[in-house]
N, C-alpha and C positions, 0 to 999 in steps of 0.2 A: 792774880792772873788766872782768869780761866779759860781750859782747853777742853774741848767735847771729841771723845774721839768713838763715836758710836760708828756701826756697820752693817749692813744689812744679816740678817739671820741664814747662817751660812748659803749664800747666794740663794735668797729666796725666792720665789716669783714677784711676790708683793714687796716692792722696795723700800717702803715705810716700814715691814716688819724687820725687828732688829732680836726679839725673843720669842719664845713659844714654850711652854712649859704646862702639864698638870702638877696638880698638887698633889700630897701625900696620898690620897683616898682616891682619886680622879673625878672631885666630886665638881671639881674645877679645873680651869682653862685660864692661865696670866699669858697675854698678849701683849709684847716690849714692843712698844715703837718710837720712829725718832723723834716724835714731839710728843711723848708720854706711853700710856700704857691703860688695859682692861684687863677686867675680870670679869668670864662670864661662869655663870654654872651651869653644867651640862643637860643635868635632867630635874624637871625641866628646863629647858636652855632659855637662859637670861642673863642680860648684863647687868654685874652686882655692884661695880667701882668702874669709874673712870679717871684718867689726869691726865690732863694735857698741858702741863709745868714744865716737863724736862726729858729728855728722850732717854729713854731704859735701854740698857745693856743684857743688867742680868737682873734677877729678881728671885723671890723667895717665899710662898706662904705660906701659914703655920694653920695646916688643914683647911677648913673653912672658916675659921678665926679672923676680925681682922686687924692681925699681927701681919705687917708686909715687911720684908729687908728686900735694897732695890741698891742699886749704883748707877749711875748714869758714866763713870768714867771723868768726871771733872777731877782738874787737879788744881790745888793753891797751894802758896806758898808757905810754911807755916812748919811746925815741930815734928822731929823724926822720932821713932823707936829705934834705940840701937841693940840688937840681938846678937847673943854669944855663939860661940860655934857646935855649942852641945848639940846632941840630936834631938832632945826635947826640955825647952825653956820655960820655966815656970815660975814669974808674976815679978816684978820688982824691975822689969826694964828702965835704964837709963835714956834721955833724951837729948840730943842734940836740934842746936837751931838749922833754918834755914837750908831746908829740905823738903821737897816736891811731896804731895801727900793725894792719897787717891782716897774716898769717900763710902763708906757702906753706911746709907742711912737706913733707919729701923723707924716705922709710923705707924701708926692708928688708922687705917683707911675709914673707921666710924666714924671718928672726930674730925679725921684729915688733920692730926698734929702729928708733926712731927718726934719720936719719942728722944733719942740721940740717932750720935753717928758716931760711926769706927772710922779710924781715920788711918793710912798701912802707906810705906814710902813705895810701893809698886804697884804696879796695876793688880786690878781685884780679876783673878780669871773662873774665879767659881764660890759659889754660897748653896750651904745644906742647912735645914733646922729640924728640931721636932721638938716637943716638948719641955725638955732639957736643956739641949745643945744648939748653941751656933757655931758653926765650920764657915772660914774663910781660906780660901785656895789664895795663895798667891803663887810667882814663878820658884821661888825657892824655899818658901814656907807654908804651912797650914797654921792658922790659928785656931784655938779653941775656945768658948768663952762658954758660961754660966747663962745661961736665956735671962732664968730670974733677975737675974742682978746686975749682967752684960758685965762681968770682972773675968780678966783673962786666964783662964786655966793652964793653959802650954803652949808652945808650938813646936810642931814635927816638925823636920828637918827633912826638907828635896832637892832632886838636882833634876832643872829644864822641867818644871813642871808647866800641864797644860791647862790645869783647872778640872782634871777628870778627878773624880771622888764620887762618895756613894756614904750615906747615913741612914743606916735604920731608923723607920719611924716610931718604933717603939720603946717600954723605956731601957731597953740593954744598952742605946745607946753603942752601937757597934758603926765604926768608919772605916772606910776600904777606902785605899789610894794604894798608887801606884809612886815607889819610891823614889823613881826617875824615871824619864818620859823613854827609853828605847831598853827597857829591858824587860819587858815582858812581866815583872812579878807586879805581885800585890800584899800590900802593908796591911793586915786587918790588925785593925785598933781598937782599946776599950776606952773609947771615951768618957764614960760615967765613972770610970775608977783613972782613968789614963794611966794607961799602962799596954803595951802594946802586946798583942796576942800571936800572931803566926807572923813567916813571912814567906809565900808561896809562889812558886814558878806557875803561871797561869797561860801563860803564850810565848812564844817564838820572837814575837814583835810589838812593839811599843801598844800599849793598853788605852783604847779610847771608849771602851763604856765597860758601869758596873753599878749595878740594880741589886737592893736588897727587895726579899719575901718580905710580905707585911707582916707573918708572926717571925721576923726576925731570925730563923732559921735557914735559909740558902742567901747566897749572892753568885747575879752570873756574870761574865767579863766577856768580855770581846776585843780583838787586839783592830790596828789598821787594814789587816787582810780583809777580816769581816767574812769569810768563809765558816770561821766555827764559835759558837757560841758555848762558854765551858759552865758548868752550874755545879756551887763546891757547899757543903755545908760549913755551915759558918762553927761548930765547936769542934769537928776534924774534917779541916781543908786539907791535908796534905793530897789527899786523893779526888782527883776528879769524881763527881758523883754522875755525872749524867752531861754526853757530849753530844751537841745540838749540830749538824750540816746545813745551814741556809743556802749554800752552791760553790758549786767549783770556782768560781772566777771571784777575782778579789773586787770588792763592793764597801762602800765607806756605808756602815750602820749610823741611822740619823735617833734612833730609839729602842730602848730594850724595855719592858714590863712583865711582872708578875702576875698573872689571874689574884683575884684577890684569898682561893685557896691552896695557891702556892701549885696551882696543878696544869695550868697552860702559863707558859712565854712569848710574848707579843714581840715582833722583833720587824724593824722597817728598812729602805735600805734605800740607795739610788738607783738599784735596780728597778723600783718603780714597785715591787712587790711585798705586801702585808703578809710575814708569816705566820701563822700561830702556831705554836709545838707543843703537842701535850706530851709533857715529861713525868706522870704516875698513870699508872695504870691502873686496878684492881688493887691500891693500896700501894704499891710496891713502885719504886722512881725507874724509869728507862735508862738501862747505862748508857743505849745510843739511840739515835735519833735521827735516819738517816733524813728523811722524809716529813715534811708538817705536816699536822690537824689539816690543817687546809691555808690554801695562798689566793691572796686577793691583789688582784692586779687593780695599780695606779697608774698617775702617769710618771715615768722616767724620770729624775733628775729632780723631781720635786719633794724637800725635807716637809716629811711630813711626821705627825706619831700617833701610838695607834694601842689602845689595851682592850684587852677582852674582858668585857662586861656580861659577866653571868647571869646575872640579875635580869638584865635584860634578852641576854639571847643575843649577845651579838659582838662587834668593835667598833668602839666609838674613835674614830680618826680627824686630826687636827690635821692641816694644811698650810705651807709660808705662801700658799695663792690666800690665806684670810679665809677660809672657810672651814667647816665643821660639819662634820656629817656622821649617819649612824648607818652600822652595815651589817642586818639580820644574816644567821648562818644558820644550815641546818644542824639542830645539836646532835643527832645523829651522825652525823660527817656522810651519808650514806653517799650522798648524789656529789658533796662535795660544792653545794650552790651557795652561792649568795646573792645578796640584793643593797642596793643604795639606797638609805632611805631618811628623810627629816635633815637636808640640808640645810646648812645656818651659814649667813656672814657674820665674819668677827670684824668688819669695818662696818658698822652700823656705828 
């Protein structure tokens, strides 16, 4: 028996889109829809894979490799994993029959084969990779798996989890989750050795994003408020290192990003407005932040996401209306201007 329970990407404009995500570098854009999925790359912009087989949920790329993990949400009928009640379970699970089983398949977009699939008795509500590691989010567990070899490493133990998590792309191999959905902390994980590292009070209220730096040194969190964004170092989090204000009014965050030298945070919002925050200054990190780099106004209510591209001088921002565009700033911040410029569709 199969069942498709795909949904639009959190109430997008474009009602075929069901995902939107860049990859590890943002050297790319995976666009989930209900009767398949692309990839395009951004600079310059082109479409590198397409499928139109099966409508994507969630997805996964392994930088610009093409290594893809995808789920569409089908379930059949078929063998369960049965897991103990330890907080972290490690390899030799037992199976019982005749149990509902959700799908994370792993392909070759080269070849377009299929490599395997992970097969989990709950819905799949999030997947991280990098080199190393595959992380599967389920509601009460995370699993952990070997890339090389796809053999199960552990799995943490959660309670009401939403599929929020965060995996370094580099190789420490460092995982942040949140240990249960309304308490506000965060689990930073050593997944390369597994063996779990801090567990820190990060918000007030239930934790819905968290972003590592690409040399693997900070992660920032933000809870449901979405009023403050916290950025902790990852080898002594006990202390907030630098507190981010996006605004008084509570605001559901669609996106958080790291500049690629770990020195502005990209952060998007329903309030319709692109933040940027530059969090070092003359070497040294801002412990506050009342105020952004500068804000670029979108429109309202539309999930979009959005990183600061140094390279280029600017923010490359993704769209759920299906479009892509680039947006030149002055790198002086003097005037505070920007400009809209090289819009693309992602429905081509």
């Amino acid at each position: 028996m199969i069942v498709n329970n795909y949904k639009p990407f959190n109430n997008a404009v474009n009602r075929q889109i069901t995902f939107l995500n860049f990859n590890q570098d943002f050297t790319c854009l995976l666009l989930g829809l209900v009767d398949g999925f692309k990839i395009f790359s951004i600079n310059p912009f082109s479409k590198r894979s397409e499928s139109l087989e099966t409508s994507l949920e969630i997805g996964a790329m392994l930088f610009s490799t093409s290594l893809f993990v995808y789920t569409s949400n089908e379930k059949e009928i078929t063998k369960e994993f049965n897991t103990e009640n330890e907080e972290f379970q490690f390899q030799n699970q037992n199976q019982n029959q005749n149990q509902d089983h959700y799908k994370l398949l792993i392909k070759n977009l080269l070849s377009n084969q299929l490599i395997h699939q992970l097969k989990f008795p709950t819905k799949i509500l999030g997947t991280k990779q990098n080199q190393k590691r595959l992380v599967v989010a389920l509601e009460s567990q995370i699993h952990i798996y070997d890339l090389t070899n796809l053999e199960r490493l552990g799995i943490c133990k959660i309670k009401s989890g939403s599929g929020v998590l965060a995996l370094s792309s580099g190789n420490n191999c460092y995982l942040a989750y949140p240990p249960s959905s309304d308490s506000g902390r965060v689990t930073l994980f050593d997944a390369l050795n597994m063996r779990m590292i801090h567990s820190i009070k990060c918000h007030n209220s239930r934790i819905t994003k968290i972003e590592f730096s690409r040399d693997e040194k900070l992660f920032a969190t933000v809870s449901k408020k979405g009023t403050i964004i916290r950025i902790f170092q990852v080898r002594n989090p006990k202390n907030t290192l630098c507190e981010l204000r996006r605004g008084s009014k509570a605001r559901k965050i669609y996106h958080i990003a790291f500049s690629s030298n770990s020195e502005f945070l990209s952060v998007t919002s329903e309030s319709g407005t692109i933040h940027i925050f530059k969090i070092k200054e003359k070497g040294s990190f801002l412990s506050v932040a009342n105020r952004s780099f500068i804000e670029i106004k979108y429109r309202k209510s539309t999930p979009h996401l959005a990183y600061y591209d140094l390279d280029r001088g600017g923010v490359v921002v993704a769209t759920s209306e299906g479009k892509l565009f680039f947006c030149e700033i002055d790198p002086n911040n003097i005037k505070k201007q920007y400009k809209f410029t090289n819009q693309e569709s992602l429905m081509i």
